[in-house]
C-alpha positions in Angstrom: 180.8 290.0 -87.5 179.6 288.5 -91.2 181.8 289.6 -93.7 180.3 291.8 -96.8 181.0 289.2 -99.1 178.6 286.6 -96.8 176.2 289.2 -97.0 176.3 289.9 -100.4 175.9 286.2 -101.0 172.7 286.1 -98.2 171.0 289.1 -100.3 171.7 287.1 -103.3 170.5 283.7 -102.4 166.9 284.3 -103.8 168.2 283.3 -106.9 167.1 286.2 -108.6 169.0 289.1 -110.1 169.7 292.2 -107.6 170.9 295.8 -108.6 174.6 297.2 -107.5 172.6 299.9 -106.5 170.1 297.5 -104.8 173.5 296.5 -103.1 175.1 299.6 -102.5 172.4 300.7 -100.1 171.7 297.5 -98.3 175.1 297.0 -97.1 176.4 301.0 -96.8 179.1 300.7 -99.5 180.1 302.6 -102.3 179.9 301.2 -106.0 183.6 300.7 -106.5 183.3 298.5 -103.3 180.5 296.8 -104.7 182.6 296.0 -107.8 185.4 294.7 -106.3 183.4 292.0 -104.1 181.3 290.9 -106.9 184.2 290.8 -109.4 186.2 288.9 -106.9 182.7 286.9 -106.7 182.4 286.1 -110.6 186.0 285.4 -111.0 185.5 282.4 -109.3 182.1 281.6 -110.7 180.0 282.4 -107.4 178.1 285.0 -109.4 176.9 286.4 -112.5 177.2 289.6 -113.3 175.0 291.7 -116.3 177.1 294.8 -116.5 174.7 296.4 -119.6 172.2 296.5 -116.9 174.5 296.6 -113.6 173.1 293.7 -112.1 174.1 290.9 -110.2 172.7 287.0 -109.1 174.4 284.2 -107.8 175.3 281.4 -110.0 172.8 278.1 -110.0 175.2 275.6 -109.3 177.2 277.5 -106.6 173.5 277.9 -105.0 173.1 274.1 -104.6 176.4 273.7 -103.0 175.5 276.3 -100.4 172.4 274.7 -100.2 173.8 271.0 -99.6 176.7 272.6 -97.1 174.1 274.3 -95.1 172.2 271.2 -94.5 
């Protein structure tokens, strides 16, 4: 079974930003679950986070390393 956090980082992997709500529905969590992975996610620098607009994207250089690990 993929964990939520893979998945979250799958959805994310376009580069672009993504909604919590966006999120939210995709993977059939609520918002404070949502939170909690992406804050986990940022704390570490995996993500960025734009809480005015409550979006989310992964970070550049932690998309390069998946990148270079997947290959």
């Amino acid at each position: 079974m993929v964990s939520k956090i893979a998945m979250i980082l799958e959805m994310l992997g376009d580069g672009k930003w993504h909604e919590i709500e966006e999120l939210q529905r995709r993977l059939g969590l609520n918002e404070r679950r949502v939170q909690e992975i992406t804050t986990f996610l940022n704390k570490y620098d995996f993500v960025k986070i734009d809480k005015e607009h409550g979006k989310v994207k992964i970070n550049r250089n932690f998309k390069k390393l998946l990148a270079q690990t997947v290959t």
